[in-house]
N, C-alpha and C positions, 0 to 999 in steps of 0.2 A: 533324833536330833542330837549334836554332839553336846559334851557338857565341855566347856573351859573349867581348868581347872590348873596347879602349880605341884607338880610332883617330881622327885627324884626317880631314876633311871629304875632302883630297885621297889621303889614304891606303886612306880605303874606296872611293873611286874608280877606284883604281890597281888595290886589290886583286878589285874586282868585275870588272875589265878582265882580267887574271889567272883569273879564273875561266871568264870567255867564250873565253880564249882565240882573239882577232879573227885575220883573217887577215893586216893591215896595217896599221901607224898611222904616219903621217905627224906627225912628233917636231918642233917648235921651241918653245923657252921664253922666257914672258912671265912675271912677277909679277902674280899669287899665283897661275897653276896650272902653274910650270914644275916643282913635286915629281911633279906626276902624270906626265908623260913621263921623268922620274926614276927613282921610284919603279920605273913599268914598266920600263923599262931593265934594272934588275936583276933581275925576273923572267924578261927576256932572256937576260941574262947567265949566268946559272943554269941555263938551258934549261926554266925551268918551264913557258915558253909555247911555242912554235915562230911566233909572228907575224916578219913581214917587218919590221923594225923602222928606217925609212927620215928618218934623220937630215937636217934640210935648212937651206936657208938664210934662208928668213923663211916669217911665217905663211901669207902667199898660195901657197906653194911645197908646204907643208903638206898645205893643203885641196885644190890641184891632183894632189897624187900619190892622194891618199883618192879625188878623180873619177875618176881613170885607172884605181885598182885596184877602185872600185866597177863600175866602166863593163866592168870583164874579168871581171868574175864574184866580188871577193871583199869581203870582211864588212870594213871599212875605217873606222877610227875615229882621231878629232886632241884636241888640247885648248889653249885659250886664253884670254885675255884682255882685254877692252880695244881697246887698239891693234892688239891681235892678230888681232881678230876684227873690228876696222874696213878690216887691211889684204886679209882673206879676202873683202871686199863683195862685187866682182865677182862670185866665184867659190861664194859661198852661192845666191846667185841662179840658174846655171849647173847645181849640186848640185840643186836642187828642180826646174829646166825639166827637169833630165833624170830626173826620177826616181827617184834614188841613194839609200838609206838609209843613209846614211852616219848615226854616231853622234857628236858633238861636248859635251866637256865642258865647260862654261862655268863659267870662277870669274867672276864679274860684280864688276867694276870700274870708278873713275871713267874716263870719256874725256877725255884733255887736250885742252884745257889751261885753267887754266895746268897744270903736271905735278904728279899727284895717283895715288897707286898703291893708293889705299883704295877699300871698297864701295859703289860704287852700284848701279843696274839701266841706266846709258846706255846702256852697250855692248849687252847682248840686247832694249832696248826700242828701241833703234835701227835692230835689225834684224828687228824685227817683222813685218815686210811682206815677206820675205823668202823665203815658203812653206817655212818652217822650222816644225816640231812643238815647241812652247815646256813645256819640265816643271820647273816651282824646288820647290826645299829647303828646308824650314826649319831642319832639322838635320844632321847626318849620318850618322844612320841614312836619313835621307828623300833623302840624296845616294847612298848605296848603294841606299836598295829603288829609285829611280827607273832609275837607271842600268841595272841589271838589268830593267826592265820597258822600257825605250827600244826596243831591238832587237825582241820580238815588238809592238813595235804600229807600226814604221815599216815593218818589212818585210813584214807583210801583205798580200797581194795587194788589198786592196782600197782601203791606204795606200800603199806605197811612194814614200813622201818623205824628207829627212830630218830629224833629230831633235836637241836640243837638252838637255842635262841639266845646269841652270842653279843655282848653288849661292851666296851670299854668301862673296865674297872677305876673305880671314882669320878672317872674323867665324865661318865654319863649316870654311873651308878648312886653316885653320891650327889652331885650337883642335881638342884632346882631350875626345873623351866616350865615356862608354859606348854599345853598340850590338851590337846582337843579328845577327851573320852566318850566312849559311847556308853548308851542304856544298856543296863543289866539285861533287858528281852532281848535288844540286838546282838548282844554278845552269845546269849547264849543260842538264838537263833542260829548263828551264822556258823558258832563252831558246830552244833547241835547234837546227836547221843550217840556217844560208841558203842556199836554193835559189832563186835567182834565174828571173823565167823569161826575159827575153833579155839576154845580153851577148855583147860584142866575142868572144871566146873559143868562143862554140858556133857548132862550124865548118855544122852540117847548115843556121843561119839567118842566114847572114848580114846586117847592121844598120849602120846609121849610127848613129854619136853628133856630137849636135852640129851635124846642118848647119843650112845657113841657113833661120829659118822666113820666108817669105813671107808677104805680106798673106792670104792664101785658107786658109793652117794656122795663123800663129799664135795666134788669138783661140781656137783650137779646143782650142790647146794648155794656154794658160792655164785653159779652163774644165774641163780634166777635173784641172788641180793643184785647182782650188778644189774641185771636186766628192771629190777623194781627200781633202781636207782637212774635208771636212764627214764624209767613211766616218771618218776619225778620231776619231772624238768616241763612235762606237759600241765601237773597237776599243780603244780606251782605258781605256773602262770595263770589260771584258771582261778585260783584261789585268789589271787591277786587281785585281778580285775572284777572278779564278786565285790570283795571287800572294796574297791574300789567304786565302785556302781553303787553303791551305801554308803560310802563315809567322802568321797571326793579325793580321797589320797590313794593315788593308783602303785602296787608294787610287781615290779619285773626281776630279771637276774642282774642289773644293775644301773644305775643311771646312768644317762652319756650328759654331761653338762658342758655347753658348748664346744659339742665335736665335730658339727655338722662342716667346718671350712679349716677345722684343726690341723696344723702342720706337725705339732710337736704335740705330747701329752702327758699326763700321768696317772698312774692306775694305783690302785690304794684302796683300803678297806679299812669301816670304822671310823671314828669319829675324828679324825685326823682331815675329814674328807670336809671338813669345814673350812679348815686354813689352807688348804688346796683350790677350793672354789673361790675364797678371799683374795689368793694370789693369783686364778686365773684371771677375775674382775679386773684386778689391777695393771693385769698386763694385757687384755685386751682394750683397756680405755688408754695404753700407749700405741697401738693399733697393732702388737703378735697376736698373733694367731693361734692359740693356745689353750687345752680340753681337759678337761678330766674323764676319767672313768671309775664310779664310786662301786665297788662290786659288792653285792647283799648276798647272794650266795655263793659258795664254793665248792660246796660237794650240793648236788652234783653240777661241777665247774662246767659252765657256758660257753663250751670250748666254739663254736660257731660263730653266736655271736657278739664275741669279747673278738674275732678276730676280723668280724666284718665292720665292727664298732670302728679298729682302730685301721683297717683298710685303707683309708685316706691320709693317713699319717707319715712323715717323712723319718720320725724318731720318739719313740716312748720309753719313760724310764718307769719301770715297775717301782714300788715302793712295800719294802716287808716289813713288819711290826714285830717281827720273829727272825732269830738266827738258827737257820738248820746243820750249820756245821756242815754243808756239802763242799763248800772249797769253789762252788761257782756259782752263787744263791742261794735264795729264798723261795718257799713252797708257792707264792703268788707267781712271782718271776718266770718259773720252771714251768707253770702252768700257761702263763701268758703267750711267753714266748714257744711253746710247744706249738699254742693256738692259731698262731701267724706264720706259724713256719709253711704251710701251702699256699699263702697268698702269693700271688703273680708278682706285685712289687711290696716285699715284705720290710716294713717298718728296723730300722738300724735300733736294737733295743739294747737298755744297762739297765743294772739294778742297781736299787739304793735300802741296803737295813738300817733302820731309824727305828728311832723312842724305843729303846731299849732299856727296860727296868725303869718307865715314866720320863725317859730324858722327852724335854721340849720337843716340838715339831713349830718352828715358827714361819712366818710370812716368807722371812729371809731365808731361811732353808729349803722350802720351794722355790723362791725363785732363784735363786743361786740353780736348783737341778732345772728348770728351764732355761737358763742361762748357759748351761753343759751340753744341754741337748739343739741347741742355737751355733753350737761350736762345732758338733758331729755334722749336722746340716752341710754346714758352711765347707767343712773338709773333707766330709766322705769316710772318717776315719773315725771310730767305734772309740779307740781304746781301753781303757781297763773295763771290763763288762761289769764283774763283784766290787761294788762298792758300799762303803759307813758314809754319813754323814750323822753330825752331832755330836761326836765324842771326843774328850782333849787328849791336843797333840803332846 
């Protein structure tokens, strides 16, 4: 039975970690998710966990001790932000070559500079490519149920990679809401005990970590991350609808909110995906026809059905929380629009980079971009694809 209860974004994070009981987290604090290794601390403190709780010096230091005690056999989780998770680069890369399910909480923050501690999506769309399992929040209850479904879909033998539970910085981290928690037995039921099948530690096999791959293995290596990355998309769903069959709140690779007769739409991740469903409401009660597509995961991106989703569509404007500096978009955009490109009548698509460095995302700035794509309809004529909205002229 669920408990009600009134937590902040990093708090139900803290507390679902509390409930896992990991066996080691590798602790250093960045603005907005240093409550979470905080918070946890004092479940330390208390002795309510028994995790190894390994205080260090910076965030690459972090993600290093998570590979060591993943690498020896145990359940190994960090949290960061930002800078924090740009100084981990190296060593995210290193976590996926090797396999590791390690579990990291992501507050998603601007990257400096110039110096900016507010939400964007840089920092986890920076590290996209990074053979990291990608899961965002819109809320935080959606930052609690993911975090808890992270662990059985990374460690799956037919996944083990690691994992990402990617949440907006203040906007979900800091803020207080209502949210339905489960019992400590169902939590740890449902994630239930890592059994790894090789590590540093099992004397009867012994194994290398780490060495050098050579021309003749490494190509070999990368295709079975991509191929674990493609098992992922089965195990995801699966995990989903467990958790779902238990708690009532079902999770997929993304929501469709009224897409089913949608002309127009908009595709968007994270908590922004509030004032998007507020402005679709409003424009269906003046009788458009008008959808969202809220996307929870992106690695590995739903390339099928994000394009069968949006298959009924006349025009969709993507929406990036991140500027990549490609000169024709955003890492969603490029993804989206890859995903439509075989459709038989492919959707006339533009992008839009918004809330950049915490700028606003209001009612009026979506419907203003439904408003643009009412105009494409009406002409046939796309025009500028890369576009800003929100920032002064």
């Amino acid at each position: 039975m669920s408990i009600r209860e009134r937590l902040s974004g990093n708090e139900a994070v803290a507390y679902a970690m509390k409930q896992i009981n990991p066996d080691v987290m590798g602790a250093f604090p960045i603005t907005p998710s240093t409550e979470i290794p905080q918070y946890f601390a004092q479940y330390v403190a208390n002795g309510e966990v028994d995790t190894e709780y390994v205080t260090v010096e910076s965030e690459h230091s972090s993600m290093s001790t998570c590979i060591g005690a993943a690498a020896a056999g145990a359940r190994a989780i960090t949290a960061t932000s930002s800078c924090g998770l740009a100084l981990m680069w190296e060593l995210l890369y290193v976590a996926s070559s090797f396999r590791l399910p390690i579990t990291l909480a992501l507050v998603t923050r601007a990257l400096t500079g110039p110096i900016n501690i507010n939400n964007d999506h840089s920092d986890a769309m920076g590290a996209r490519d990074a053979g990291w399992i990608q899961l965002f929040a819109e809320n935080n209850q959606e930052a609690y149920d993911n975090y808890i479904q992270c662990m059985p879909i990374s460690e799956n033998p037919d996944v083990r990679l690691p994992i990402m539970a990617c949440q907006d910085g203040f906007i979900t981290s800091h803020a207080v809401e209502n949210i339905e928690l489960e019992t400590d037995e169902m939590v740890k039921s449902f994630v239930g005990t890592y059994n790894p099948e090789n590590y540093l530690l099992k004397h009867e096999n012994p194994l290398a970590v780490g060495p050098y791959g050579i021309s003749p293995y490494y190509m070999e290596a990368k295709v079975a991350q991509a191929n674990a990355m493609k098992n992922a998309k089965k195990v995801i769903l699966e995990v989903g609808k467990k958790f779902g069959d238990i708690t009532g709140r079902y999770y997929g690779f993304f929501e469709a909110y009224k897409m089913e007769d949608a002309e127009t739409a908009v595709v968007l991740i994270g908590s922004s995906a509030g004032t998007a469903r507020e402005t679709v409401d409003e424009l269906r009660a003046q009788g458009r026809k008008v959808g969202m597509i809220k996307v929870r995961v992106f690695r590995p991106f739903p390339f099928e059905e994000i394009a069968e989703a949006l298959s009924g569509c006349k025009a969709v404007a993507v929406l990036d929380k991140d500027e990549s500096f490609s000169a024709a978009g955003g890492p969603l955009f490029a993804e989206t629009r890859s995903a439509m490109y075989d459709l038989d009548n492919r959707p006339k698509a533009i992008n839009y980079v918004y809330g950049l460095g915490g700028r606003d995302f209001r009612v009026e700035d979506c419907t203003y971009i439904f408003d643009e794509l009412d105009k494409i309809v009406e002409t046939g004529k796309t025009g500028e694809v890369y576009r800003h909205i929100g920032q002064r002229e």
